[in-house]
N, C-alpha and C positions, 0 to 999 in steps of 0.2 A: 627832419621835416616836421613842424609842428603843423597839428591838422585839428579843427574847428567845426565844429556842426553848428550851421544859422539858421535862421529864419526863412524862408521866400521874403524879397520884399527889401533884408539887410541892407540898407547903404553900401556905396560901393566906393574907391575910389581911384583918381588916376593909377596908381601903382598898382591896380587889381588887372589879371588880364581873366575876362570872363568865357567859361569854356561850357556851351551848353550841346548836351550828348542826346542826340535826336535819331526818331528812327525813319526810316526810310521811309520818302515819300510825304514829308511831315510838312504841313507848311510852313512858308516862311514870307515874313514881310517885309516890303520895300523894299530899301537896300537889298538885303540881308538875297533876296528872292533875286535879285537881280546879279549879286556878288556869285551866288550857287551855280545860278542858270551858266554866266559868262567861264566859270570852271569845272562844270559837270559833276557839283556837288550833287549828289541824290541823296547822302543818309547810310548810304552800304558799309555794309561793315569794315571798318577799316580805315573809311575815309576821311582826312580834316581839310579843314578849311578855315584858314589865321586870317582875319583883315583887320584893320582899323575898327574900332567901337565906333558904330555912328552915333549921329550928334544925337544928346538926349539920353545914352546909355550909363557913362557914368565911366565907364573902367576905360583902362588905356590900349585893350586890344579885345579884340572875338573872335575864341573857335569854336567852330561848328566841329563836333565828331560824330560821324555816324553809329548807331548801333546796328543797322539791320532791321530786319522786320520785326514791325512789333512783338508777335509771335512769338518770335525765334528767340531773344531778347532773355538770358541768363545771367547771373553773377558773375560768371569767368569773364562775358564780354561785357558787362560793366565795369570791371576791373580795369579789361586791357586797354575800353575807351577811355578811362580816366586816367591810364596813365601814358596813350598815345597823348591825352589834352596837356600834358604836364611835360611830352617832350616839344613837343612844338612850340612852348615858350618859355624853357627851364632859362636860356639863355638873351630873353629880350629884356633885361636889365629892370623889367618889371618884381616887385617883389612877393604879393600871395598869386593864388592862381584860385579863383570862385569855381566850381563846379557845380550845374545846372542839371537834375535829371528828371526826367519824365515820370511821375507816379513814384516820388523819390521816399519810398517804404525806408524802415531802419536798415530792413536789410539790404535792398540796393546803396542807401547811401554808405553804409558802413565799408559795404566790397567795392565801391569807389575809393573812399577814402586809401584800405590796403591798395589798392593798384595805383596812389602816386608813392603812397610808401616804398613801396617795391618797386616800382618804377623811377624813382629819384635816390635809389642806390648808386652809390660811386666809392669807389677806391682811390684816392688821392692823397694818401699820407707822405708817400716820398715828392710828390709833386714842389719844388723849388719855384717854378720860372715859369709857369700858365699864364698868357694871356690874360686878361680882364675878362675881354669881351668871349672867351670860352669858360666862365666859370658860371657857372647855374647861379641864378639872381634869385628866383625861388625857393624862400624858406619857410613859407605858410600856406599851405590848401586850407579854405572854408571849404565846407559840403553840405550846400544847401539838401535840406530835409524838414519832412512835415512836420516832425515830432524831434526837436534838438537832442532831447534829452533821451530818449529812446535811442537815437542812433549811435551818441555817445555808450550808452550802455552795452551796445550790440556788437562796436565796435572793439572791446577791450581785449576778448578773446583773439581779434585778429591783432591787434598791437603786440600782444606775448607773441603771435606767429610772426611778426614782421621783423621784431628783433631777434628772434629766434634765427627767421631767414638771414637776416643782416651779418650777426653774429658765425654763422656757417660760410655764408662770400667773404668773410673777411679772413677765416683761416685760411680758404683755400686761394684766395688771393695775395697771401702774404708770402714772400720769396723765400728760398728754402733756407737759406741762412740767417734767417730772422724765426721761421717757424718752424724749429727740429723737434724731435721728443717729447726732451723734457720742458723744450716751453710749452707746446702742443697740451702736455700734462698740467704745467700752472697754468693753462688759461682755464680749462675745463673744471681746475678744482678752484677755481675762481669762484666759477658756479655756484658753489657752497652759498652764497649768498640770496641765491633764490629758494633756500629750501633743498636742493639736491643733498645727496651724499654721496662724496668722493673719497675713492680709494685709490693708490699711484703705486703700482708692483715697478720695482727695478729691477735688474738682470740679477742679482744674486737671489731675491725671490721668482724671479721666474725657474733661473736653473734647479731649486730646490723641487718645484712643481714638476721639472723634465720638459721642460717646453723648450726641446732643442730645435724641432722645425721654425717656430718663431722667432729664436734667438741665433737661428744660422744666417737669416738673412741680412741681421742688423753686425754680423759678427766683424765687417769689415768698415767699418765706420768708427770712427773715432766718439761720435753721439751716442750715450746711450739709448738703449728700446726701453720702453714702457709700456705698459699694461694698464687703463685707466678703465677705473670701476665706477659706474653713475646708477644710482640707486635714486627710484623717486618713490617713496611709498603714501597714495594718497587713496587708496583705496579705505571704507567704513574698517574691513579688516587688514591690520597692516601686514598679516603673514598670512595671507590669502595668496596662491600661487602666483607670478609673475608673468609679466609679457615681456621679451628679449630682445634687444636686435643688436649686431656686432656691424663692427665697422673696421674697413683696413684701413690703416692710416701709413700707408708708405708716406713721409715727409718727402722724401727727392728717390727717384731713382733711376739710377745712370745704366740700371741692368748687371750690373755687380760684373765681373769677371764677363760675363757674354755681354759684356757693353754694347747699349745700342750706339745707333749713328748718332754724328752728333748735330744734326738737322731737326730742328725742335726739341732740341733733348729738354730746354727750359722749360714744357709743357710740363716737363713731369714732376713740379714742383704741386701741382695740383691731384696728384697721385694718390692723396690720401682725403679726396672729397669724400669717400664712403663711411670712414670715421666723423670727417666733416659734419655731413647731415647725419650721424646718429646723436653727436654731440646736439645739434640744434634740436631733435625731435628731442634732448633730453633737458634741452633751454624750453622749451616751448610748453611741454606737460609739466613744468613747475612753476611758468611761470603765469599761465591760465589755472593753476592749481586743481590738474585733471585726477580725476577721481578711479585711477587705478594704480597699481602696485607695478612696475618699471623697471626695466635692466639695461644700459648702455655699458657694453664694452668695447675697446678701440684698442686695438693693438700696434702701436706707433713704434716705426721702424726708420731707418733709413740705409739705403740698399746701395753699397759702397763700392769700390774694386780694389782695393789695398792689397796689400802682404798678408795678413788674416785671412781675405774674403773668401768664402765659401766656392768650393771648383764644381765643376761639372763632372759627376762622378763621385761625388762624397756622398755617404748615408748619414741621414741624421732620423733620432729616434726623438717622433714627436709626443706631447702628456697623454696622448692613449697609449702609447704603450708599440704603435703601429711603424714599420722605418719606411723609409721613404730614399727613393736615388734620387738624386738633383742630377738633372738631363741640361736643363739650362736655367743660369740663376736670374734670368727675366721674365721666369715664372715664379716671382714671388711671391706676387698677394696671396695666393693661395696657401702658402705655406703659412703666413700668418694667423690667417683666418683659422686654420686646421685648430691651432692651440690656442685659440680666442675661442671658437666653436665650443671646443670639449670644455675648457674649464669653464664656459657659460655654466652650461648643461649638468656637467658636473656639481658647480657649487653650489647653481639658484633652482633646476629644475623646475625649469618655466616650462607653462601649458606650451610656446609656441617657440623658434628664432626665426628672424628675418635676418641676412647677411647683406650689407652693401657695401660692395665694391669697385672701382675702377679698374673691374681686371682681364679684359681682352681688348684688344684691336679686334680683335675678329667679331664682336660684336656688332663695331660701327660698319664692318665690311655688311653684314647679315642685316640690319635695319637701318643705315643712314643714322644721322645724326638728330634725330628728333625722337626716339624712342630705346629707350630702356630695355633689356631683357630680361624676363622673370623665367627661374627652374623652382619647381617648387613638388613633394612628394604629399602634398595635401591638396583636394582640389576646395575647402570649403576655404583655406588660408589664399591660396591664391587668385578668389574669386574675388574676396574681400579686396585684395592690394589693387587690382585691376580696375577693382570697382572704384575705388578710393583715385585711384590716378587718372582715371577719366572725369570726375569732379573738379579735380583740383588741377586739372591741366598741364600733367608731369605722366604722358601716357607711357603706358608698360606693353609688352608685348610676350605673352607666354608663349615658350621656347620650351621645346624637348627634352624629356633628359631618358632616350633608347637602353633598355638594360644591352645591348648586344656590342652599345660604344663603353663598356667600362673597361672591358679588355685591351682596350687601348693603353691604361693606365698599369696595367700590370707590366714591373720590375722582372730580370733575372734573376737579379740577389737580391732584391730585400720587396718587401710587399706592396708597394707602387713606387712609380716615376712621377716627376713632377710635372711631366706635360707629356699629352700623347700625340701629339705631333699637327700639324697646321691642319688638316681637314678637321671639322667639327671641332674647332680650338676653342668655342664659347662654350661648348658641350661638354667636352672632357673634363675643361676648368672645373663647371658646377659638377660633373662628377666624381673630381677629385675631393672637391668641399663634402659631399654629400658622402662621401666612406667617412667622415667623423661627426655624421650624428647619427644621434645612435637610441634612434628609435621615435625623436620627436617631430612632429608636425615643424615643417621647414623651407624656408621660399630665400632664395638667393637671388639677388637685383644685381644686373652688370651693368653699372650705370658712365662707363668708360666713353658712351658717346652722349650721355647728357650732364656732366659736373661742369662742363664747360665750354661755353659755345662763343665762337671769334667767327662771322659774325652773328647774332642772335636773332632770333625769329621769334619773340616773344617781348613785345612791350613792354611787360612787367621785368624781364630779365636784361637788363644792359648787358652787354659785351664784357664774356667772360667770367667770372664765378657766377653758376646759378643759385648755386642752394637746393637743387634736386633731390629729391628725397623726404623735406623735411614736409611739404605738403600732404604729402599725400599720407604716408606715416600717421601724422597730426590727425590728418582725417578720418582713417582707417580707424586709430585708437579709440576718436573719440565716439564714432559710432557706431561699433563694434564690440567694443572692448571694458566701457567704462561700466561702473553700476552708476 
């Protein structure tokens, strides 16, 4: 989607469908008053209203989108109205799409402009045989603004966030036989091109480091596991300690040996959204050229049931040094994360780690499908995340982590199991995660009920790979974190 900042005033023309975001209770003339009245337009947030451009306007159609009360009136909901204006007529065979906003500062129009970006995401590369009249005819937003060149300016930082985001829907929407491991690994050191530094550990260096907990769950799959190392150092000092975050990257998992059913089993090609959005928080701080010093690690598996595969009942000794029973091998993430965790910590000894993962059901049981859950043993880190996710409109929910449930996790033979069983199953997880650090400021995100939403409740998010994660992240770093 190519996006424009005009004038007020720009010529318009038939192929423009003109989309002006009003707030409630706002006047309107003529027609326009009369169009509203007949459908109960008021302006409320949330609401449009497409009609013909009356004669005189210039463009080949008009939506009215409401924002709400003046008031009330933020960047998140100028975002989501521009890019509710952008689905109401991605498909009328019109080609830009003008956006009109009230008191249109650089920075409302610029958080307009990301919410058609974001909002005119689509995944259609295997796409053969689509219809015509179903393919989005919109390939240009203008956004009108007082000042063009101001809002251009203001907007760049969110361009690195949009591709960022884009970049993160596209792995987790890509089918697991096209995104295993080692491609998972060449897209990331792709990256290299924006400034990052990539590193790609294979299994005979992983086993050299002892990372059998990581390497037991990938041990029945014929793909290798990988280890990807993303390095952004943009701080004044470049060895100035680090900020960290890990990510599980299950490519597909069938649930190894305790195979799940096979009733959605295809969801779980999205299994490794947690890798997903750290790889994009690691697109995104390079490619706004954010000014601090960066750690992305992704530990990218895929979780098999072959003749190798890992049984229930095996011990495997993970790079602390700590063994572990595998109870059931559909508690995998965690076992990844364990030796993502340490060798983080170990090699970079960063001030902080965030962990994200797709790793309960028991999550979505506990908050529904619109919120995240945060464990975290810092309260100033996970104040930050919270805070950052309530900005950025990817809310989190801070979640317990009881010293009295860790007893759950304790092994007969060897010094934990790998699941303590369905009650508190989001809880034990992060306290499985939380015996392998070892000692730093730490917040674990179970983002298993938001990497992927069928259907979505979020304008800016179509159906299916969000990108969850990289927002808020983005956020949190930049104002928080950077000098």
């Amino acid at each position: 989607m190519d996006i424009e900042f005009v004038a007020a005033g720009a010529a318009l023309s038939p192929k423009t469908a003109l989309a002006r975001l009003v707030h409630e209770g706002a006047t309107l003339d003529g027609p326009l008053a009369q169009a509203a009245g007949a459908s109960r337009f008021t302006g409320a947030k949330g609401q449009t209203l497409d009609v013909l451009a009356p004669v005189g306007v210039g463009a080949g159609r008009l939506v009215l989108v409401g924002l709400g009360k003046a008031e009330a009136v933020d960047a998140l909901g100028v975002e989501h109205a521009a890019a509710s204006a952008y689905s109401a007529v991605k498909v009328s065979g019109l080609e830009t799409l003008r956006l009109e906003l009230p008191d249109a500062s650089a920075e409302l129009a610029s958080r307009a402009a990301l919410g058609v970006r974001l909002g005119s995401y689509r995944f259609d590369k295997y796409r053969t045989k689509e219809p015509a009249e179903k393919k989005p005819s919109i390939v240009k937003a203008q956004v009108v603004a007082a000042d063009a060149d101001a809002a251009l300016t203001a907007f760049a930082p969110l361009a690195a966030l949009a591709d960022a985001v884009s970049f993160t829907r596209d792995l987790v929407s890509e089918p697991p036989n096209i995104l295993y491991p080692v491609e998972f690994a060449a897209r990331v050191k792709a990256l290299e091109s924006l400034g990052l530094e990539v590193e790609i550990l294979g299994e005979p260096e992983m086993m050299k480091l002892g990372m059998g907990s990581l390497l037991g769950v990938g041990q029945g799959s014929v793909r290798e596991s990988q280890l990807a190392i993303l390095k952004w150092y943009g701080a004044a000092d470049k060895n100035a300690q680090p900020i960290a975050f890990v990510g599980k990257g299950v490519c597909f998992d069938t649930g190894g040996i305790s195979l799940k059913p096979a009733e959605n089993m295809e969801d779980m090609k999205w299994d490794m959204g947690g890798a997903g959005a750290v790889a994009g928080l690691m697109h995104v701080l390079a490619g706004r050229k954010a000014k601090v010093n960066a750690i992305g690690i992704l530990g990218l598996v895929e979780n098999m049931p072959d003749g190798n595969a890992q049984r229930p009942g095996d011990v495997v000794t993970s790079m602390s040094g700590q063994t572990i029973e595998i109870i059931n091998t559909d508690a995998e993430g965690r076992l990844v994360l364990a030796d993502a965790i340490w060798y983080c910590q170990d090699r970079f000894k960063p001030k902080f780690m965030v962990d994200l993962a797709t790793l309960t059901g028991a999550i979505i049981i506990a908050l529904g499908n619109d919120l995240a859950g945060c464990y975290s043993n810092n309260e100033e880190l996970a104040g930050n995340l919270i805070a950052a996710s309530n900005t950025e409109g990817e809310p989190l929910w801070r979640m317990p982590l009881p010293a009295q449930y860790d007893k759950n996790i304790d092994s007969m033979i060897a010094d934990m199991k790998n699941t303590g069983g369905r009650p508190g199953g989001s809880i034990t997880a992060a306290m499985f995660i939380q015996r392998f650090v070892n000692g730093l400021p730490w917040a674990h995100l179970d983002i298993a009920s938001t990497a992927w939403k069928k259907p979505s409740s979020t304008p800016t998010s179509p159906d299916g790979a969000t990108g969850y994660g990289v927002r808020l992240l983005n956020r949190m770093v930049a104002e928080k974190y950077e000098g």
